[in-house]
N, C-alpha and C positions, 0 to 999 in steps of 0.2 A: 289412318290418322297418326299424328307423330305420340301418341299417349302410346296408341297400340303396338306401333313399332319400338318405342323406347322396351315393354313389358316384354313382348317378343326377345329383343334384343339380351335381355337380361335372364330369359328363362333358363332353366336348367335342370334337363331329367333326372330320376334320382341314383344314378349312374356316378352323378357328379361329373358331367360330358354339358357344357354349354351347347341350346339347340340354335344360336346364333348361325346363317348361313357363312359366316366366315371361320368359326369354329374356334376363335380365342376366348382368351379368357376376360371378364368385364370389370367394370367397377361395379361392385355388389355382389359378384358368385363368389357367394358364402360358400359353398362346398368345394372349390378349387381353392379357397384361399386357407379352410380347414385341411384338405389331403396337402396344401404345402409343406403346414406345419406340420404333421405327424412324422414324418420321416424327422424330421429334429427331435422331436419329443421323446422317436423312439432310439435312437443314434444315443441321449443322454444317456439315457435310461441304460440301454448296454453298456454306453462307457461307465459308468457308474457300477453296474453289476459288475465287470471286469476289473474294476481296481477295485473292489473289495475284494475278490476271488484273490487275485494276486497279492494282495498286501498281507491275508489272514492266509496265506500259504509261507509266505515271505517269514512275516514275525514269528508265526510254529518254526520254520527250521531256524532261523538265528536264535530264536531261544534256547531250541536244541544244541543249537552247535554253542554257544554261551553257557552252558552248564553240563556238557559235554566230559569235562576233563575233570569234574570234582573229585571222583570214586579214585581215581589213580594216578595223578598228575603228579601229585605231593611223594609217591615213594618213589614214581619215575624219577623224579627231581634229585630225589635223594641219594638213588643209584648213579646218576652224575655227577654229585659232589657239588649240591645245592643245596642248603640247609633250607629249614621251612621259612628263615627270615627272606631270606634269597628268591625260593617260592611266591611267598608273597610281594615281593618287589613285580615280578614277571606279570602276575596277574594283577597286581594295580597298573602297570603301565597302560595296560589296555584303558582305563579310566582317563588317563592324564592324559593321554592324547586324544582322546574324544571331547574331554574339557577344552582343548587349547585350540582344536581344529573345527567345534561344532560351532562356534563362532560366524566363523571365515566361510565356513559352507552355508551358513544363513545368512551374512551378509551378500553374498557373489552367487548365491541361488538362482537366480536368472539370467547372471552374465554365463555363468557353467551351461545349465539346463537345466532342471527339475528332473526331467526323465535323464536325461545323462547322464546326473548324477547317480541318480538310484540303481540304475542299470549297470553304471561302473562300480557302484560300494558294492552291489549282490557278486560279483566279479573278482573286485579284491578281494572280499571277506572268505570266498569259494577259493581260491587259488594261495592266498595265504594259508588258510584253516588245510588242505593237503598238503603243503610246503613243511608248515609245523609237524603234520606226523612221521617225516625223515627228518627230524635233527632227534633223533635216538643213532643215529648215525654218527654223527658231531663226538669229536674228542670231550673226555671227560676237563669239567674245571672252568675257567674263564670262556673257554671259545663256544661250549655248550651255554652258557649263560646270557651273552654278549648274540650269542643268535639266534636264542628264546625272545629277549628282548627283544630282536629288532623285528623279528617276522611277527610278533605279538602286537607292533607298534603296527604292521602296514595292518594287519587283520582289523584295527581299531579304527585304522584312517578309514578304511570301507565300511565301518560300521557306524562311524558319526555322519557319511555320505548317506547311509541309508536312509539312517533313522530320519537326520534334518528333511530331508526330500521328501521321505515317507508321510511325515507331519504336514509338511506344507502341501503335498498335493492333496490328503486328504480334506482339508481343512477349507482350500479353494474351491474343491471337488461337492463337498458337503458343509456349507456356510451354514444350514439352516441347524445342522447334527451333529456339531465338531466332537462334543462330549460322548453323544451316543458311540459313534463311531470309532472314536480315541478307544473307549471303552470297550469294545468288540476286539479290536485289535490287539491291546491288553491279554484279552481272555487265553486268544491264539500265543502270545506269549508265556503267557501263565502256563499253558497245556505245554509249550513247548520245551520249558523249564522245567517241568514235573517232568517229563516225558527223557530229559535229557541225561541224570545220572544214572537211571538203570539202565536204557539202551547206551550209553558209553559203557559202564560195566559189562554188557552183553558181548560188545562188540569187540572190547579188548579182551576177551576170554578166549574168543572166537577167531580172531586174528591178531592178538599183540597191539602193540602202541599204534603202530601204522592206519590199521585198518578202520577205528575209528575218526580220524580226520581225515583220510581219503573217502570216506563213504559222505559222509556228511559235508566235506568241501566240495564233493562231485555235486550232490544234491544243491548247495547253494550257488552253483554254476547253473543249471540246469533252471535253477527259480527266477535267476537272472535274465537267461535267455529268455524265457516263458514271459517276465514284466517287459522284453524290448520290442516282443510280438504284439501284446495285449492291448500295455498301457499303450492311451490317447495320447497327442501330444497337450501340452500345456500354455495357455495364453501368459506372457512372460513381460507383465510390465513394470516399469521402474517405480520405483519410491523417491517422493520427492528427496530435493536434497535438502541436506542437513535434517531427515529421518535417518539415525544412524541405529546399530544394535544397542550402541553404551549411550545413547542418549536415551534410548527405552530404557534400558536395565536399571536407568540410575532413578526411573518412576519410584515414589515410595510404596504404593501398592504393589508396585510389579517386584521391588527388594524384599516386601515383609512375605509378597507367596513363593520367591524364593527360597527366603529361610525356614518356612513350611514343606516345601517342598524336598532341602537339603535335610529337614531332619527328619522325612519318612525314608529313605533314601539310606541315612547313616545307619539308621536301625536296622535296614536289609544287609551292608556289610558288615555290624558289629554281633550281628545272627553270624553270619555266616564262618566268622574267624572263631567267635567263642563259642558256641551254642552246644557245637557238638561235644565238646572236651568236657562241658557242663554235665550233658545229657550220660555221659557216660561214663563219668567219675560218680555221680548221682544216683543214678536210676540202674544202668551196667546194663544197658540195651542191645538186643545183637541189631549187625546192620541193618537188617530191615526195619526192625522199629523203629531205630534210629531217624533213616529216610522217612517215615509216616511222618513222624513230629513234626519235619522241615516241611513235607508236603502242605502242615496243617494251614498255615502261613502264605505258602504260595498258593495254595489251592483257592482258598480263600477270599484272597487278592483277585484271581485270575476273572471269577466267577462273578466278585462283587463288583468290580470295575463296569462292565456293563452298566449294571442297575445306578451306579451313583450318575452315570453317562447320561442313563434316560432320564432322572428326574432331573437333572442340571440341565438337559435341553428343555424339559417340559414348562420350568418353573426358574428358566434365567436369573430371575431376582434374589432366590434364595440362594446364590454360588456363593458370597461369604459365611454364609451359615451351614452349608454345606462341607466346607473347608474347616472350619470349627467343630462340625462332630468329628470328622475323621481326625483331627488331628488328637481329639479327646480321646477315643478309641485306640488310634495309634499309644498315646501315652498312659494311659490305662493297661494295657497289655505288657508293656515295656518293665511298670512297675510290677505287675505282678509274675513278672518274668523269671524274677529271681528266687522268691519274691524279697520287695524292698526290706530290708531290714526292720526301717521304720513300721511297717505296717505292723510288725509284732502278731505275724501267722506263724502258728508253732509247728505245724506238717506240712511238708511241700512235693505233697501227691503230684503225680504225672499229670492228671485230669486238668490239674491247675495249671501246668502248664502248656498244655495241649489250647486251653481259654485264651492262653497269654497268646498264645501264638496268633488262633483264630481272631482277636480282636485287632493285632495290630497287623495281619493281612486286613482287615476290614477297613481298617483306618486307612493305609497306604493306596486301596483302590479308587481317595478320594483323589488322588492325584490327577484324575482325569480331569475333575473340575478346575482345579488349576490353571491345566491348558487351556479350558475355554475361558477361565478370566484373565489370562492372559492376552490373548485376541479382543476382548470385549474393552479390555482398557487400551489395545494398541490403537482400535476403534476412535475411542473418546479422545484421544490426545494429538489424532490429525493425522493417522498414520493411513492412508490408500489399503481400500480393498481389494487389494490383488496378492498375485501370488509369492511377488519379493517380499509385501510384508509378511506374508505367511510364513518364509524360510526363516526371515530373522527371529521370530518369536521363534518358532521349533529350536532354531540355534539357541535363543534364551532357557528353553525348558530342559533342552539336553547338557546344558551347562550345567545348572543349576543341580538335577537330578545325578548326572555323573561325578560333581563336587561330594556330594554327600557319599556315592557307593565307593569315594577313592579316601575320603577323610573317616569313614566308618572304622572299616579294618586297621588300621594303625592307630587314630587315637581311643577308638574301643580297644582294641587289642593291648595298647598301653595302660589303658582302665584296669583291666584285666588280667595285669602281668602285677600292677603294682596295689591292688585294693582285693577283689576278688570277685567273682561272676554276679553275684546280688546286688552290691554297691556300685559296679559298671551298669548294670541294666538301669540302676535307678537312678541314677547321673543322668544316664541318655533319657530315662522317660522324666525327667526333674525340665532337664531343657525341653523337653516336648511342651510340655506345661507350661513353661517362663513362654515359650513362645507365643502358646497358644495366649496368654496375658496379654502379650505384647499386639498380638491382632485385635482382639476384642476391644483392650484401650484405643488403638487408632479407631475402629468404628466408630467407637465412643466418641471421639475427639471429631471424626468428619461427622457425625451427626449433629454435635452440638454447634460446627461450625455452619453448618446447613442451616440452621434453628435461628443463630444470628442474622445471616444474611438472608432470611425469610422463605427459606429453601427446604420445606418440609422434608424429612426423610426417616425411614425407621433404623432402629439398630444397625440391623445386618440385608441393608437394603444391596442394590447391585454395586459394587466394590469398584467399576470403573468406573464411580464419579470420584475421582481422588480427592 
């Protein structure tokens, strides 16, 4: 009968082998059309495991090599006939050209590559970073300076290549966990930052200037190589036109988590210029305690980014509320950093500011969330989910966040030359504050506008409905 035959025709032992005598496969073999898809399933699922492996290797040694030169850079410099203002110019450059370049790498992220880029910044940054530990070689005076500078600039260009690509493949990679994942990669930062002035200390004991940026350039060559084997390639499609970077940037939500974002940021470089000279005209710490204090802050950061990741993926809705503790936290710390004048505390025990520290790493780990409202509003406003608009927002975040680490050290530092270390911190945590004002009010004001036009919404509802 043709019932019988069709049943026949369709059968399939549990092999997953059609017992059809022609031996293809049917419409209806459920188990041939299951074994298809498993090899995709499982194919993601590696690629996925491999760019995490590689990216949380990747940010441990740039973080390394990024805080690398703290412990002895400043008297190197010295012995060249570089003053610490001098010093400091070198090591902000690195900032100003990752502001000016992370743009341009997030707009032309798909006409470059996503992988090519990344694989070439792990390249510059390795090849630059050993280039810099021979210019102790370099004549003392301008020629020593003039080429701190310029190999400081290419080490920067390969590290806004990194970072931009690094964001946007992950983010493509993982649509459903942008924050989790931002925030994992973080942690590997965090560990690679603490990890970074005492093994520079080690290494230039052990070998002189050289030895630690040849070791740690060799290593980020080598991290390089390891992402051109690993990483997957990347589906590389365009954004409409007239989606530009600065037609995003110029969103009012995407500006006000900007300046959130610029002032956790500033308080990392206005730590890092004055903190120490505080710590130890204050307290008379010997180096290692010294280092504990700073750890407290990054350790902090490193640890907490994670967790504000997982509930910002868990609980999407609450990302501007989530943006408002940290930022609260961040300014909290700040103020009690000095502590404020104002607050009228009449002992300023170590413990206090050990707190200081730990709260406003807490705060700063909110950063994560940021990134993902930043993607969630490029979403709302018509922007393609793919992986060009993934570059341009990473270009927007590395912008934003590199403004603040280059605007920290100089106008903290000028705080701090002309008021004194209590009254700088409480400046910097005064506008934490104004800011955090200034976020809350716009809630304020898109809620009520919601309200008008019959658009129920809460407070601190999800922040890409601009």
């Amino acid at each position: 009968m043709v019932s019988d035959e069709i049943l026949s025709s369709l059968r399939v032992d549990f092999h997953g082998r059609s017992s059809s005598p022609r031996g293809g496969a049917h419409f209806g073999d459920y188990s041939n059309v299951e074994l298809a898809k498993l090899p995709v399933d499982w194919t993601k699922k590696r690629n996925r495991k491999l760019i995490i492996l590689t990216f949380c290797v990747s940010n441990f040694f740039v973080g390394t090599f990024y805080a690398l030169l703290a412990p002895f850079f400043a008297a190197e410099a010295k012995k060249k006939g570089a003053s610490a203002t001098v010093a400091g110019v070198i090591l902000g450059i690195y900032e100003v050209v990752i502001i000016l370049l992370s743009p341009i790498y997030g707009n032309y992220l798909t006409t470059i590559g996503a992988k090519f880029t990344f694989v070439c910044g792990m390249m510059v940054c390795g090849c630059s970073g050993m280039l810099f530990g021979f210019l102790d070689g370099c004549p003392s005076g301008i020629t020593y300076i003039a080429m701190c500078i310029l190999v400081r600039s290419v080490e920067a260009s390969g590290s806004a290549a990194f970072m931009t690509s690094s964001f946007a493949i992950l983010a493509n990679e993982f649509p459903e966990n942008v924050a989790s994942v931002f925030g994992t990669l973080e942690l590997f930062s965090g560990l690679g930052m603490m990890a970074g002035p005492p093994l520079g200390g080690l290494l230039y004991q052990i070998g002189g200037f050289r030895l630690p940026f040849i070791s740690s350039g060799a290593a980020l060559m080598a991290v390089g190589c390891l992402a051109w084997m690993l990483l997957p390639p990347q589906s590389e499609d365009a954004r409409p036109v007239g989606k530009s970077f600065w037609s995003f940037a110029r969103i009012p939500t995407v500006l006000l988590l900007g300046l959130l974002l610029t002032i956790f940021s500033f308080s990392i470089g206005f730590s890092d210029i004055a903190l120490a000279v505080h710590v130890q005209t204050q307290y008379h710490l010997s180096p290692v305690l010294l280092g504990v204090v700073f750890l407290a802050a990054t350790g902090v950061y490193g640890f907490s980014a994670p967790a504000w990741g997982y509930v910002a993926d868990k609980r999407p809705h609450w990302g501007p509320a989530l943006v408002a503790v940290g930022t609260c936290f961040s300014s909290v710390g700040l103020l009690l950093m000095g502590p404020a004048p104002f607050l009228h505390i009449p002992i300023h025990p170590l413990w206090l500011l050990n707190i200081s520290q730990a709260l406003m790493g807490l705060g700063i780990g909110s950063c994560v969330v940021c990134f993902q409202e930043f993607f969630i509003n490029a979403t709302k406003h018509g922007y393609a989910d793919t992986l060009d608009t993934y570059g341009m927002v990473s270009g927007v975040f590395n912008f934003f966040f590199s403004l603040g680490l280059f605007l920290g050290p100089i106008v903290g530092g000028y705080l701090n030359d002309s008021l004194d270390f209590e009254w700088a911190a409480a400046i910097i945590g005064l506008a934490g504050v104004s800011s955090l004002a200034l976020w809350v009010m716009y809630l304020w004001a898109r809620r009520c506008r919601g309200n008008r036009t019959g658009e129920k919404q809460p407070l601190l509802a999800n922040s890409s409905a601009e």
